[in-house]
Structures are given as structure tokens and as C-alpha cells.
C-alpha positions in Angstrom: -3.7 49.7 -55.8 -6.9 51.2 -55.0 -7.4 52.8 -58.9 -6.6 49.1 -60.3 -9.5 47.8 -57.2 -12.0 50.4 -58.2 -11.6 49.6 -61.9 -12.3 46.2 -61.3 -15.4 46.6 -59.7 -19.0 47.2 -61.7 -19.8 51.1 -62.9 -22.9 52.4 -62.1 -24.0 55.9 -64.3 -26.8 57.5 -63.4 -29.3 59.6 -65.7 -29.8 63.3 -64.9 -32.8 65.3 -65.0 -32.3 66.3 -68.8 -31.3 62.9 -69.8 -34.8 61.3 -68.6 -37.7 60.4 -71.0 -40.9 59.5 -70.1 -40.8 55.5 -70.4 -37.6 54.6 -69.1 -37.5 51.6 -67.3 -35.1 49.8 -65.0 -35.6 46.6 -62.9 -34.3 44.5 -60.5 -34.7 40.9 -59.7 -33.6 39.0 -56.6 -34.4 35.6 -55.2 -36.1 35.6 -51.3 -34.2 33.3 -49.4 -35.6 31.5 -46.1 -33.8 33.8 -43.7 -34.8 37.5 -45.6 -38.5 37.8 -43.6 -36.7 36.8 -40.5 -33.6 39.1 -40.9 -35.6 41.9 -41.9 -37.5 41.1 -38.2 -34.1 41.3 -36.8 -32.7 44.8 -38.3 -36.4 46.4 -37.8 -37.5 45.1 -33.9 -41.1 43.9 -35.9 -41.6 40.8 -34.2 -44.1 40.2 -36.1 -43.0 40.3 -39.4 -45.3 38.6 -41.5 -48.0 41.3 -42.9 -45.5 44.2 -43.0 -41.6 42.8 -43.3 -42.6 41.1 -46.5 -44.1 43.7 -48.4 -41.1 46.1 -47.2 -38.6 43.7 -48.6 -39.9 44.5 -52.1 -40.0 47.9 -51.0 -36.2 47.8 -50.5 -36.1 46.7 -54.1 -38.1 49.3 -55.9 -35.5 51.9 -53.4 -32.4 49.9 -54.8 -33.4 50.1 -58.1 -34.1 54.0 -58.2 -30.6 54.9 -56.1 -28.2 52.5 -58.8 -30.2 52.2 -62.0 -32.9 54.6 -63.0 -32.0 57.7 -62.4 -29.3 56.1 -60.0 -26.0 57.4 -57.7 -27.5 60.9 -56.9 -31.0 60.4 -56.4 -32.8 61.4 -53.8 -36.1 59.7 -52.4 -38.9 62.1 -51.6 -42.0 59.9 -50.9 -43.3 56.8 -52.0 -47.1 55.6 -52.4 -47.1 51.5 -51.6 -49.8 49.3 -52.1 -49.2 46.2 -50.7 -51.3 43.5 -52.9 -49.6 39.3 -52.1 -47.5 38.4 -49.1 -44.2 36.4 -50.0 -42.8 32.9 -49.6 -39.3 32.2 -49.3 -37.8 31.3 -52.4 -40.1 33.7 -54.8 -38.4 35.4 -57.3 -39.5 39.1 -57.0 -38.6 41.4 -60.1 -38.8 45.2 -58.5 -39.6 47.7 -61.6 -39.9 51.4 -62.4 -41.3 53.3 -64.9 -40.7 57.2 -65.3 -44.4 58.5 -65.6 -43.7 62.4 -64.7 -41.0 65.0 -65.1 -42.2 68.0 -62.8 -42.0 71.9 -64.1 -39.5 72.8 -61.5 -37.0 71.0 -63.4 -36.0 68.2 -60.6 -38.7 66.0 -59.7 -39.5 63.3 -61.2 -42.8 60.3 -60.7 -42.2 56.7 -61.4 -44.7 54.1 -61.4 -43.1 51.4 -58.8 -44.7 47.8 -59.6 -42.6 44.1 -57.8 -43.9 41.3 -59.2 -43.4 37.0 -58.5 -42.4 34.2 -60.8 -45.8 33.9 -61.4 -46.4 37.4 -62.7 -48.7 38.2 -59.8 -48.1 41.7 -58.4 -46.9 41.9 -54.8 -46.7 45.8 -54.3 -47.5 48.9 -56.3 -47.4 53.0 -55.9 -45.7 55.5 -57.0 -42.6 56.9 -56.2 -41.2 60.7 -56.3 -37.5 61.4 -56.7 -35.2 64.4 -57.2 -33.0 63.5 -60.1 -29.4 64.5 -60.1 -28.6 67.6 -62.0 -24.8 65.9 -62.8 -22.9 63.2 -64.1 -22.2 60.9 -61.5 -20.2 57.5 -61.9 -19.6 55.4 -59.0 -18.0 51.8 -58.7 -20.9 49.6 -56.8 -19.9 47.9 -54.0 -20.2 44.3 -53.2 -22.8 43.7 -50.8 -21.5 41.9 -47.3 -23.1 38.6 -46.7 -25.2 38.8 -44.1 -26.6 35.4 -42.1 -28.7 35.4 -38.9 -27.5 33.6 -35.8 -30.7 31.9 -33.9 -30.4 30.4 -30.6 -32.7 28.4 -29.9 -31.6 25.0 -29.6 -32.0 25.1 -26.0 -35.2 26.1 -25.7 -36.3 22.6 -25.9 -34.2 21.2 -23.3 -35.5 24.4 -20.8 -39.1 23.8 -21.6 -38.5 20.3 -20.7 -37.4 21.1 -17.7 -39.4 23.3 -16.5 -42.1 20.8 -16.7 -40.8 18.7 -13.8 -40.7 19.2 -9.8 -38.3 21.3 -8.6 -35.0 19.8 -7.9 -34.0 20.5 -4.7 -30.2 21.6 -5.1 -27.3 22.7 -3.1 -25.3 25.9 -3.6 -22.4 25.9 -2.3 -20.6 28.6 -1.3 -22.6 31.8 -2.7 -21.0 34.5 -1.3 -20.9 36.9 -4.4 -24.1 39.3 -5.5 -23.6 37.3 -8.9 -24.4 34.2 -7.5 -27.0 35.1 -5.4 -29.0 36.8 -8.6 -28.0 33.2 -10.3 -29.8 31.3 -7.2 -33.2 33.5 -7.7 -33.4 32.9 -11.5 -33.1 29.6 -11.4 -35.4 29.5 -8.7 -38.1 31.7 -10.7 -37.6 29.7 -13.9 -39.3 26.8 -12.3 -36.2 25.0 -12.2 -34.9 24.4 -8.8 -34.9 25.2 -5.1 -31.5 26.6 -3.9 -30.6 25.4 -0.8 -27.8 28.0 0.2 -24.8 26.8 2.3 -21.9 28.4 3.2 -20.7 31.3 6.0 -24.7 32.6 6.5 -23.0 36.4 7.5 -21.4 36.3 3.8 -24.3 34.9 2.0 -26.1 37.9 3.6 -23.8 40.4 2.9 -23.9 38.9 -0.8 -27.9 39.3 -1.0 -28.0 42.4 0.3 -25.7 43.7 -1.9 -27.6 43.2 -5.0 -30.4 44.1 -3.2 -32.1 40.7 -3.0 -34.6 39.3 -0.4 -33.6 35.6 0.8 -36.8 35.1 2.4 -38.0 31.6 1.3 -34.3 30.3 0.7 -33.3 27.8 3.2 -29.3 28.3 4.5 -27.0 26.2 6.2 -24.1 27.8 7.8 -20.9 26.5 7.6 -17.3 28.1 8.6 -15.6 28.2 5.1 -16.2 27.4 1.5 -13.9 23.6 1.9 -16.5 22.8 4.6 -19.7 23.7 2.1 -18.2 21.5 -0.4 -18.2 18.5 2.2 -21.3 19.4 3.4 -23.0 19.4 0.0 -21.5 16.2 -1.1 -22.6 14.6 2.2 -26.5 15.7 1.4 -25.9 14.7 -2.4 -24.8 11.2 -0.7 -27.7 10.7 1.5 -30.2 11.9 -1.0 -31.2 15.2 0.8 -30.8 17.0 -2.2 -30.7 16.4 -6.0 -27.9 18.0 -7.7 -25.0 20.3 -5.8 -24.0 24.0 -7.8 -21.2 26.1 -7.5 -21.2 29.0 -5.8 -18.3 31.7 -5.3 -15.3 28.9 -5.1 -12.8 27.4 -6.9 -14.0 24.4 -9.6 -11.0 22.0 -7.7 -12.8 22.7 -4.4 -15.7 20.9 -5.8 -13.9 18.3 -7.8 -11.6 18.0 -5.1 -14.7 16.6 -2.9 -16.6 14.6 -5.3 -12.9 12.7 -5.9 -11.9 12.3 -2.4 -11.4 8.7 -1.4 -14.7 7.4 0.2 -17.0 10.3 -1.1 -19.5 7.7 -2.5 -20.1 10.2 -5.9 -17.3 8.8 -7.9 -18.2 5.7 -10.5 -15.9 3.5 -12.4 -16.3 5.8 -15.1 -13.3 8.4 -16.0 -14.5 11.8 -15.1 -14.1 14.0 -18.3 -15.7 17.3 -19.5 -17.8 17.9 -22.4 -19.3 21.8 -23.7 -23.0 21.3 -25.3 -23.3 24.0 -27.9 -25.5 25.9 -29.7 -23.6 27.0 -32.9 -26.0 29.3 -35.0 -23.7 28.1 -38.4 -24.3 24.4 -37.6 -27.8 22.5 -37.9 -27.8 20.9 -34.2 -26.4 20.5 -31.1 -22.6 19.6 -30.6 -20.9 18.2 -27.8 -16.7 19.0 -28.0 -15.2 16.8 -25.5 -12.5 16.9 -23.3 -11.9 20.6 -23.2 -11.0 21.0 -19.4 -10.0 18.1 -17.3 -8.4 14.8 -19.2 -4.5 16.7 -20.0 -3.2 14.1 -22.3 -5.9 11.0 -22.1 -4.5 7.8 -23.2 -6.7 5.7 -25.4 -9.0 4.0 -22.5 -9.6 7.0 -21.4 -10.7 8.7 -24.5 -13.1 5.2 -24.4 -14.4 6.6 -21.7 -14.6 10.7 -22.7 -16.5 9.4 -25.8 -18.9 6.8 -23.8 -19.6 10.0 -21.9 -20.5 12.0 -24.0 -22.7 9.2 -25.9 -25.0 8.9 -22.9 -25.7 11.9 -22.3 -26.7 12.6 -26.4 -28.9 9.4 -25.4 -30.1 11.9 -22.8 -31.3 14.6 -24.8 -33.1 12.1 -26.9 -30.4 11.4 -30.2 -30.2 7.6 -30.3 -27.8 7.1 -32.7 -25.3 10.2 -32.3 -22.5 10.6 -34.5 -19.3 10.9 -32.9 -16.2 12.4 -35.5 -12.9 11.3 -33.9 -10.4 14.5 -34.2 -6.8 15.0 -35.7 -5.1 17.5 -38.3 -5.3 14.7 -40.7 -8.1 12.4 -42.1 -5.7 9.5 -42.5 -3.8 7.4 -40.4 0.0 8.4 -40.1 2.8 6.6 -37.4 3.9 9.7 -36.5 1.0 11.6 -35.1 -0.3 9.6 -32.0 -3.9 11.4 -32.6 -4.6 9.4 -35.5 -4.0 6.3 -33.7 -6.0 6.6 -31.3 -9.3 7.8 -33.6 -8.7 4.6 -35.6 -8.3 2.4 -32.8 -11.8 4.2 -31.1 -13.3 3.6 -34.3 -12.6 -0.1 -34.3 -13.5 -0.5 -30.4 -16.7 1.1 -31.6 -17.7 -1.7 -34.4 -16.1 -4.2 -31.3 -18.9 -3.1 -28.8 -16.6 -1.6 -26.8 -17.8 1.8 -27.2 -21.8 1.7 -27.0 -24.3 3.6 -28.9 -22.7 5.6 -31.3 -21.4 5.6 -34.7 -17.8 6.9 -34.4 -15.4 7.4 -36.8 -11.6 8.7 -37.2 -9.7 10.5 -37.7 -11.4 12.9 -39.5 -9.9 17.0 -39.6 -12.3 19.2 -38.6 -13.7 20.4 -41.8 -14.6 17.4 -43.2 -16.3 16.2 -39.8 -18.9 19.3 -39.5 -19.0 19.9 -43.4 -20.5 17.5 -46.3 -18.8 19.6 -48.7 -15.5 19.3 -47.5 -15.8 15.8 -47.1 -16.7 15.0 -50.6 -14.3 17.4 -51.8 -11.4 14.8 -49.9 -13.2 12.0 -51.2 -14.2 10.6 -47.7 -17.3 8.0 -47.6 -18.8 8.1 -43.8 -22.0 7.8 -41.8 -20.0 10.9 -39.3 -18.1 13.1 -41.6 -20.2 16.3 -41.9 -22.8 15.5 -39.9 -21.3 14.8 -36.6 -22.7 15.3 -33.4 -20.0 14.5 -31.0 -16.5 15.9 -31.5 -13.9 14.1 -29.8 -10.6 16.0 -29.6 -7.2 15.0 -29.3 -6.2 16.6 -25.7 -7.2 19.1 -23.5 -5.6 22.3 -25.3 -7.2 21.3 -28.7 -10.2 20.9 -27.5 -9.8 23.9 -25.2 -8.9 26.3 -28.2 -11.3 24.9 -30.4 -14.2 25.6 -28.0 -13.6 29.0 -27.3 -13.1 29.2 -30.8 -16.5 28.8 -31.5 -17.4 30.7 -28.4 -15.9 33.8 -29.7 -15.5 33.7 -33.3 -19.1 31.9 -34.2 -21.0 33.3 -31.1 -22.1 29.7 -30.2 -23.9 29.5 -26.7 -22.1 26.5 -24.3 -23.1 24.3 -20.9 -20.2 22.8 -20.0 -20.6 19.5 -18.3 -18.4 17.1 -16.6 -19.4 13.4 -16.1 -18.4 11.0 -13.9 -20.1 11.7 -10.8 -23.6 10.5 -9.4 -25.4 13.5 -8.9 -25.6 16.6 -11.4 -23.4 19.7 -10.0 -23.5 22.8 -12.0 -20.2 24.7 -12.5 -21.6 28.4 -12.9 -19.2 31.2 -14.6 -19.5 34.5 -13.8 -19.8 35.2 -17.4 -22.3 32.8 -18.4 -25.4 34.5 -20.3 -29.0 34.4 -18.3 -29.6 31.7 -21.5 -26.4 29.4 -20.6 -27.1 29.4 -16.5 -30.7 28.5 -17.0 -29.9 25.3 -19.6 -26.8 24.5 -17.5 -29.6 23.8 -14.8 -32.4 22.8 -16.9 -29.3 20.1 -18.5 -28.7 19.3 -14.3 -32.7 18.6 -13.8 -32.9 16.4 -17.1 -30.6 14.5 -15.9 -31.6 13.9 -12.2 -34.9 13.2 -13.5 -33.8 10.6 -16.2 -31.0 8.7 -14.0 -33.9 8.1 -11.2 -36.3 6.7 -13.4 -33.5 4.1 -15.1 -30.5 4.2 -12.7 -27.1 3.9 -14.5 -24.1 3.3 -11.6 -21.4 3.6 -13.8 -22.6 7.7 -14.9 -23.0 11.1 -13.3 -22.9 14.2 -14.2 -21.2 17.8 -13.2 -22.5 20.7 -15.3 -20.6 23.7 -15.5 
């Protein structure tokens, strides 16, 4: 199988030192796409890339054309003369050629002019280059070259800069009794963002501090006996205003939940708490939110009104007016037998009814054909969402669960989960959160305290994890 693979593939022959005549010529011509300057950044560390990076890309071509075309598989490169003469533009046409100029006494070397040129036949690098030529036949199948795509994230930035701009918001930590939380307290506090207010069993907090070897001088603490009491505690300040946003520490998510839902804890609203990831995907063009992926089991269809209102004001949040919500199921049509459908058709009509706010929505729509235009021509589908959605509502908790941490781990998207429902922000911190995620988790908690006190909104609040 691998003879009949290799036979398929395209043969590259070189020319030995014998075989070469003064005047050959090979070339090479390749189109610069908007991510080459930037990806050669990347591979190199050269941040900045502009007066070197794009005269080494056509570098790399006069090197490619000298190791598979003239003299080709065998070569070896023994110096190259480069003179770098027009910078590049993404999407130039650069044709990379050499010319053999000099075949050396000692029966091995050999000088070719080097010349890369532009669409407009304006040279962007010239030199020389010296080789040693292979002394044998040498036949090799080429290989396909792997695609290669580079994965920003940067989408947050915004939202932290933003952030950073306002007061501090005076938050409440509850229970940070680990060294991981204590190190998450002090970069949110350096960052600009907020002032911890650390509450919890003071002799654990202190242990926690001083093993990572972190001063809590400046950091105001309130002691408490156990982590169920910081909770209450917390909640109690959030209530009466003393602080702006609760976070949490080194306890369980329920203990925190389990507060802000107790009867007469003045946080909930009469909206349905639900829980929504905003990510940064580096293959998709802007933010997503993918809602419910951790509280709302099995929601019935007024509560999916309510997981997609949400989600809607908080895209108002971050400044998208008119976001585009794609209603998931396996299928893009309506079918009896799979309840998922139902629903997204029904949400879509409550939308056009008013009873969903702000949004376009649309369903069901498969996943495909709601992130990508292509695949929702290819099914014929005509829709304001499909392909370009920015809200992704899923079907229960374990799809959207799966497909989260699908995109988590298979397209290295960055996420700050949020739940919403409650009246103050409270950030759900994970031990395995980047520096990147903890920081726009709390820049996302800040944002909103900010934006709910200058236009109040009872009926929405928000817990950011």
C-alpha cells in the first residue's frame, strides 16, 4: 500500500554536478496570503516582523526552489548573499528564481544568481546563492505540505482594556484557602480590575498566602468559621451593596449557587438562571456564546425563552445590538420525532412574536450550517443566522456540555463561563483557567456591574465562572 501511495504522489529528480549547464533555470511561484508575515512572526519569536519576516519569506522560496527543483533532493546550502530591495503585501504573487552562474574547479560547488520578484515585475530580493550539488541520482516522491493556520486570541482584549478603564470593583472572595486562589486574588488585583476582599477561616487564608509565598498586606479579610458561612456572608454584603460582585474561592460551585437560590436571598430575579461560555475560537470571526452547558438538565421550552434572553442581554452588553442567535438540533428541519426541533421552531416564532427581545433567532439549524456560510448554501438554507451566528443555543445540557469542551480542546478556543440570573456578577474561577480566561472572566464581572448601575435591569444578573 505504501508503493501504490508513493507512486501517486509527484517525483521530484534532481540534477547532479555533471548534469548542470551554466543557464539553467528553475522557479517557483507562490501567492502571500494575509496570515504568511504573521506566521512567519510566530515560528521565528520576531515580533516585529515587518522589515525582516517579509524579505525571509522570499528567502524561503529561492531555498525551496534549490532543495526540489534546480539541482534539487540532495543539495546542500552553503551560503547565501540576500539583498533585500521591496517589502511585501499580502496577496503579492512572488515568483522565486535561480540561475546557475558558476560551476566551481573542485567539482561540487556550484553559484546561482537568486532573484524573487512581484506581479508587477519589481524585484523584492536578490544575491547569490552557493550549493554543493549532489554527485547521484536521486528521486524522491514530494510530500504534501500540512496546512498550517494561526490561532490569534485576541478577542478579549477589548473587553479587558475596557475594563481596566473603570474604578475598581470592590469584590468578595469567598473562601480562598488554596495558593491557586490566592495568586488569582493578586492578579486581578494588579490588572486594575478589582479589590479582593478575602473572607473565609483567616488562619487558612494565611496558610494559603504563605504558601505561594504571597504578601496579604493591603487585602482586607473577614474571618468566618467555614466556607458555607463565607458564602452567606458574601451574599449578605452583595445584598446590602458593600461590595460589587462576589468570586469563588476554594469551594464547591453549589455552595455558591446554593446561596444566591436560597429562599429570601434577595439576588435571585424572575429570570431562569442558566449558564452560557463566551469564547474566543481562533477558526471563527467573533465572539460565541454556547448556552446552556452546565445548569438547565433538560429545559423545557420557557426556559430555553429564558437561556436565549440571557444570553441576548448580555451580547447587548458587549456592545452587538442585533446578535444572531442559531437555535441547535442534528437536523435543519422540523421532524415530530425529535423534540429539539420543536422547540427551535417554536423560539424562532416567539422571537418574530416579541417574546424573545433583541435578537434574530432562528431554528433549528445543525451546527455546520449555523457557524458556516458554505455549508448553509450547500443545504440550500436562506437565513439572516445560519453561518454567521453569534449565539448558539443547544438542545440540553450534555450537548451543549460536549460541544463546548469540544471547542475547548479540539479548536483551542479560550472560554468565560457565565451564569445569569442573579443581581450581582460572581465569578466561578477554575483551577485550570489560563491567566487570559481569569482576567476577562473578571473584566466580563466589572463590565457588567458597571453597565447594570448606570441602566438598572431587575429582571438580570450575572454569575461568571
Amino acid at each position: 500500500m505504501d508503493d501504490i501511495a508513493d507512486m501517486e504522489k509527484p517525483i521530484l529528480t534532481n540534477r547532479t554536478f555533471e548534469e548542470l549547464k551554466v543557464g539553467d533555470s528553475a522557479a517557483l511561484t507562490r501567492l502571500i496570503g494575509p496570515d504568511d508575515i504573521e506566521l512567519f512572526a510566530a515560528l521565528s519569536g520576531d515580533h516585529n516582523p515587518v522589515p525582516l519576516g517579509q524579505s525571509l519569506i522570499p528567502a524561503g522560496m529561492v531555498s525551496a526552489v534549490l532543495d526540489t527543483r534546480l539541482p534539487g533532493p540532495g543539495t546542500v546550502y552553503l551560503g547565501q548573499d540576500l539583498q533585500f530591495q521591496k517589502s511585501l503585501a499580502p496577496g503579492d504573487t512572488i515568483t522565486a528564481t535561480v540561475t546557475l552562474v558558476q560551476k566551481q574547479a573542485d567539482g561540487q560547488t556550484v553559484i546561482f544568481d537568486t532573484r524573487c520578484v512581484n506581479q508587477h515585475g519589481e524585484t523584492v530580493l536578490a544575491g547569490q546563492a552557493r550549493v554543493r550539488a549532489p554527485q547521484r541520482r536521486v528521486v524522491w516522491s514530494e510530500n504534501s505540505i500540512p496546512d498550517v493556520s494561526l490561532q490569534r486570541h485576541d478577542r478579549f482584549d477589548a473587553i479587558v482594556a475596557e475594563a481596566k478603564a473603570l474604578p475598581m470593583l470592590r469584590t468578595a472572595l469567598v473562601h480562598p484557602c488554596t495558593p491557586d486562589v490566592i495568586e488569582a486574588a493578586v492578579e486581578i488585583r494588579d490588572e486594575g480590575l478589582m479589590e479582593p476582599i478575602l473572607i473565609g477561616p483567616e488562619a487558612k487564608i494565611r496558610a494559603a498566602a504563605a504558601e505561594a509565598g504571597i504578601s496579604l498586606d493591603g487585602f482586607e479579610i473577614l474571618s468566618t468559621e467555614h466556607s458555607h458561612a463565607a458564602a452567606a456572608l458574601a451574599i449578605e454584603l452583595a445584598i446590602a451593596g458593600k461590595v460589587g460582585s462576589v468570586m469563588k474561592g476554594s469551594l464547591h460551585s453549589d455552595e455558591i449557587l446554593g446561596a444566591v437560590v436560597a429562599g429570601g436571598s434577595g439576588l435571585r430575579t424572575e429570570r431562569r438562571i442558566s449558564h452560557v461560555y463566551v469564547m474566543d475560537v481562533p477558526a471563527y470571526s467573533k465572539l460565541l456564546i454556547v448556552t446552556d452547558a452546565a445548569i438547565n438538565i433538560a429545559p423545557t421550552l420557557d426556559q430555553k425563552r429564558d437561556i436565549c434572553q440571557n444570553a441576548i442581554d448580555l451580547m447587548h452588553m458587549l456592545g452587538v445590538a442585533n446578535p444572531k442567535v442559531a437555535v441547535l438540533a442534528a437536523v435543519e428541519t422540523v421532524n415530530d420525532k425529535m423534540p429539539a426541533t420543536l422547540d427551535a421552531a417554536a423560539l424562532t416564532v416567539m422571537a418574530a412574536r416579541g417574546q424573545i427581545r433583541g435578537a434574530l433567532v432562528d431554528g433549528p439549524l445543525a451546527f455546520d450550517n449555523a457557524i458556516s456560510m458554505e455549508a448553509a448554501r450547500t443545504k440550500g438554507i436562506v437565513s439572516q443566522v445560519a453561518g454567521d451566528a453569534d449565539i448558539l443555543l443547544v438542545p440540553d445540557l450534555e450537548a451543549g456540555n460536549m460541544l463546548a469542551k469540544q471547542l475547548l480542546y479540539f479548536a483551542n478556543a479560550d472560554a468565560a463561563a457565565l451564569v445569569l440570573g442573579a443581581r450581582v456578577p460572581i465569578i466561578l474561577t477554575s483551577r485550570s483557567d489560563s491567566l487570559r480566561v481569569r482576567m476577562t472572566s473578571a473584566a466580563l464581572a466589572k463590565l457588567v456591574a458597571a453597565r447594570r448601575a448606570a441602566v438598572p435591569k431587575p429582571d438580570l444578573g450575572l454569575i461568571i465562572a
